[in-house]
C-alpha positions as MATLAB code, in Angstrom:
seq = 'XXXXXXXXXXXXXXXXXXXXXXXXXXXXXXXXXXXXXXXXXXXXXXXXXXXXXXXXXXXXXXXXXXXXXXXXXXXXXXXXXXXXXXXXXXXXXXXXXXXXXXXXXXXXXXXXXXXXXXXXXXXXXXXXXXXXXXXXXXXXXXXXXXXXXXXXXXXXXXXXXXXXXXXXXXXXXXXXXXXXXXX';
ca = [
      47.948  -49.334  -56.975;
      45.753  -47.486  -59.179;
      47.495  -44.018  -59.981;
      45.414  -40.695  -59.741;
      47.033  -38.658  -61.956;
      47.443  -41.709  -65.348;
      45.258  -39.812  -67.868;
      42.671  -42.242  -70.285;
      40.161  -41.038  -72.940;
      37.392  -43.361  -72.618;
      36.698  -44.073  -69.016;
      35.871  -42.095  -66.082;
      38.522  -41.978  -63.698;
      36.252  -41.112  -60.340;
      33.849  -43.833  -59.696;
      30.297  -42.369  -58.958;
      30.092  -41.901  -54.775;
      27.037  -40.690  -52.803;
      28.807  -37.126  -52.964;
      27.767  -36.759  -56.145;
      24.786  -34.756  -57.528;
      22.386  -37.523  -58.403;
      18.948  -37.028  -60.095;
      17.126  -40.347  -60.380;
      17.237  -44.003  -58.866;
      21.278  -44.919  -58.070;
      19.890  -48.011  -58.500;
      18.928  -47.326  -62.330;
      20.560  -49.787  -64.978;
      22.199  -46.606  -66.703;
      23.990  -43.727  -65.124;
      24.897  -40.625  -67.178;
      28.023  -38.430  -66.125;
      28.275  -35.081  -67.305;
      30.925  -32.554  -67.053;
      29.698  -29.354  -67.514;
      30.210  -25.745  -67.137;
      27.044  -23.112  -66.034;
      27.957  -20.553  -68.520;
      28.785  -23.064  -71.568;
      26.443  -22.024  -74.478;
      26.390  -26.205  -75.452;
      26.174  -27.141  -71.618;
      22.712  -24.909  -71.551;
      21.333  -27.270  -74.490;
      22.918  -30.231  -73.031;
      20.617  -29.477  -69.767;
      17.557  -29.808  -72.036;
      18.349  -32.580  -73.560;
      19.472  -34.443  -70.120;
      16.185  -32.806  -69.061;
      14.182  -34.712  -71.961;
      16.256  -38.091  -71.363;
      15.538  -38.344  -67.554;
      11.624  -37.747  -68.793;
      11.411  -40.203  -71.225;
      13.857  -43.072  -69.659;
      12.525  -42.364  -65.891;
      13.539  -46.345  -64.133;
      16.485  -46.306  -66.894;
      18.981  -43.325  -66.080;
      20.625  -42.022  -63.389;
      21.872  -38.795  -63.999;
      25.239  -37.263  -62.370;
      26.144  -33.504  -62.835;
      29.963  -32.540  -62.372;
      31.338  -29.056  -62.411;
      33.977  -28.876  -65.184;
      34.056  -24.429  -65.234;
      36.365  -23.386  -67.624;
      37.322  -20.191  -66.080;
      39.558  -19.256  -68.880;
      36.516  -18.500  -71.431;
      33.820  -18.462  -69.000;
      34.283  -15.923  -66.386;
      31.861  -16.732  -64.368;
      31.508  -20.528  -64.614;
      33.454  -21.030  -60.883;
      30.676  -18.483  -59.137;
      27.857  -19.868  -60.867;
      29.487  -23.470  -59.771;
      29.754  -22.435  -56.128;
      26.571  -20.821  -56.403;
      25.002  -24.396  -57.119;
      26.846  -25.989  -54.143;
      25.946  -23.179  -51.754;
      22.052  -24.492  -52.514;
      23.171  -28.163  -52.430;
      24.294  -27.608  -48.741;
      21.352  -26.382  -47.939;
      19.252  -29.034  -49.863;
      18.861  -26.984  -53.514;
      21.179  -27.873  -56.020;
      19.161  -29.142  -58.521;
      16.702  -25.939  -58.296;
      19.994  -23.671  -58.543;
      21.112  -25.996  -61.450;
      18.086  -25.403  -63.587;
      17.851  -21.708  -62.934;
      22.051  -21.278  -63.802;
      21.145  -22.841  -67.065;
      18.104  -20.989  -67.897;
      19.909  -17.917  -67.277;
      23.009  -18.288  -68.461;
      23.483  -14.467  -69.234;
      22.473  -13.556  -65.637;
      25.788  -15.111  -63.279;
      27.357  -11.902  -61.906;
      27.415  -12.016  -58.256;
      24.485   -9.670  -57.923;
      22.699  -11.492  -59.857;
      23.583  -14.842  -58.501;
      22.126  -12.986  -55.136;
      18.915  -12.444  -56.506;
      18.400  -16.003  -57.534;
      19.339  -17.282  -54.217;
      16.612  -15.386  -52.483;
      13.744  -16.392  -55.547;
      14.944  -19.553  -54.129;
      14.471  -19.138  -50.048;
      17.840  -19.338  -49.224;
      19.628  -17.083  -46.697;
      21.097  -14.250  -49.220;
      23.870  -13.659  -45.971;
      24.640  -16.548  -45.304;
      25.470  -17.994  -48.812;
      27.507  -14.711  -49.488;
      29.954  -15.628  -46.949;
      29.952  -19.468  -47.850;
      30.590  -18.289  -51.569;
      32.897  -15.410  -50.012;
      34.858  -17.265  -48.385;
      34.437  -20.077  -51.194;
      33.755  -23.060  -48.883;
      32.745  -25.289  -52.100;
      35.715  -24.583  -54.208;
      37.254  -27.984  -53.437;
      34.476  -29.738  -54.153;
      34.260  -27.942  -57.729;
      37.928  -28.507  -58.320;
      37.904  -32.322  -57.596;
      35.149  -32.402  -59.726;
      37.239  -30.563  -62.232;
      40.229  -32.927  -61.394;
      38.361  -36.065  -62.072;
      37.380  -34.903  -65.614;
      40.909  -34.132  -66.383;
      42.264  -37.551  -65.276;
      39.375  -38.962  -67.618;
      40.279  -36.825  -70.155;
      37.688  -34.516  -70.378;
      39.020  -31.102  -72.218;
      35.603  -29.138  -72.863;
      31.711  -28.756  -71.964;
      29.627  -30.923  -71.866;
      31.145  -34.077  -72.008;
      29.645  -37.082  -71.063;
      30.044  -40.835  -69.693;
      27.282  -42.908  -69.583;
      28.096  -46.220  -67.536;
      31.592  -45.220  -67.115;
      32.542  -45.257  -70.724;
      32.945  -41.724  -72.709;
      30.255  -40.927  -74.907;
      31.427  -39.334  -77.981;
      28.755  -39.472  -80.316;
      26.260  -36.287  -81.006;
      24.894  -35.016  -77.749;
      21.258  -34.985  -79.432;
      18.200  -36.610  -77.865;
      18.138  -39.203  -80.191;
      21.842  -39.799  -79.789;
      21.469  -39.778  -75.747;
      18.346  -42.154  -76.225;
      19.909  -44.411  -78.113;
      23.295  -44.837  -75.800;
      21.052  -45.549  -72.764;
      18.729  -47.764  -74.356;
      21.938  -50.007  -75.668;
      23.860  -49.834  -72.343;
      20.548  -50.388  -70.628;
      20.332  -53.770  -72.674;
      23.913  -54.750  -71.354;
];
């Protein structure tokens, strides 16, 4: 039996599932894990060049977003990650994901409130989902499964299972699909 809690530094511990936050075809030749954390100066330019990846390797990558908020230097990281599953339940997350990286400096609750209505959504009812934080165990098993694979900061990335520790660049990024593409 495979144990839960063994940690290991090079693979990811939980497998992709249709729970995930998936941007692409899951039936791409490449998917792209990333842990990540909404108020993480490097997860903000990691989001641009994920951003530029997905554009320029469309039928190639599948790209998987998981919430890794490290509460302890980001205080807001866990509101801004509920914040982005409050819009997933109701069929936003990737819209909420963009606009918590593009402004980073804007995730106090208040402000969190504002973005949900620029984005439709039911200011009320997402306060009491967030409130009464309905998605925390989501972001925590997200945070679990980067701790059994070893993950210790933002952003930190697998790309077909298998750590990525090489720059985070574009050309870096391009270069890791393209050879596990070719596998």
């Amino acid at each position: 039996m495979d144990d839960p809690f063994r940690l290991t530094m090079s693979r990811l511990r939980g497998p992709v599932t249709e729970e995930d936050h998936l941007l692409g075809s899951s039936y791409a030749p490449v998917t792209l894990v990333e842990y990540g954390d909404y108020q993480c100066p490097g997860s903000a330019v990691a989001h641009g060049v994920v951003r530029e990846v997905l554009r320029q390797r469309p039928t190639k990558v599948a790209f998987v977003y998981r919430h890794f908020p490290l509460t302890d230097v980001h205080p807001y990281s866990e509101i801004a990650a509920e914040a982005a599953e409050a819009a997933a339940a109701r069929g936003r997350f990737w819209q909420m994901h963009d606009w918590l990286f593009a402004h980073q400096d804007q995730l106090k609750p208040l402000q969190l409130a504002l973005a949900v209505d620029r984005l439709g959504l039911d200011v009320e009812r997402v306060g009491r989902a967030m409130g009464g934080h309905h998605y925390l165990a989501r972001i925590r098993r997200d945070f679990g499964s980067g701790v059994r694979s070893g993950v210790a900061g933002t952003p930190t990335f697998f790309i077909n299972g298998i750590r990525h520790d090489a720059p985070h660049s574009l050309e870096a990024l391009l270069s890791a699909v393209d050879d596990a593409s070719d596998t």
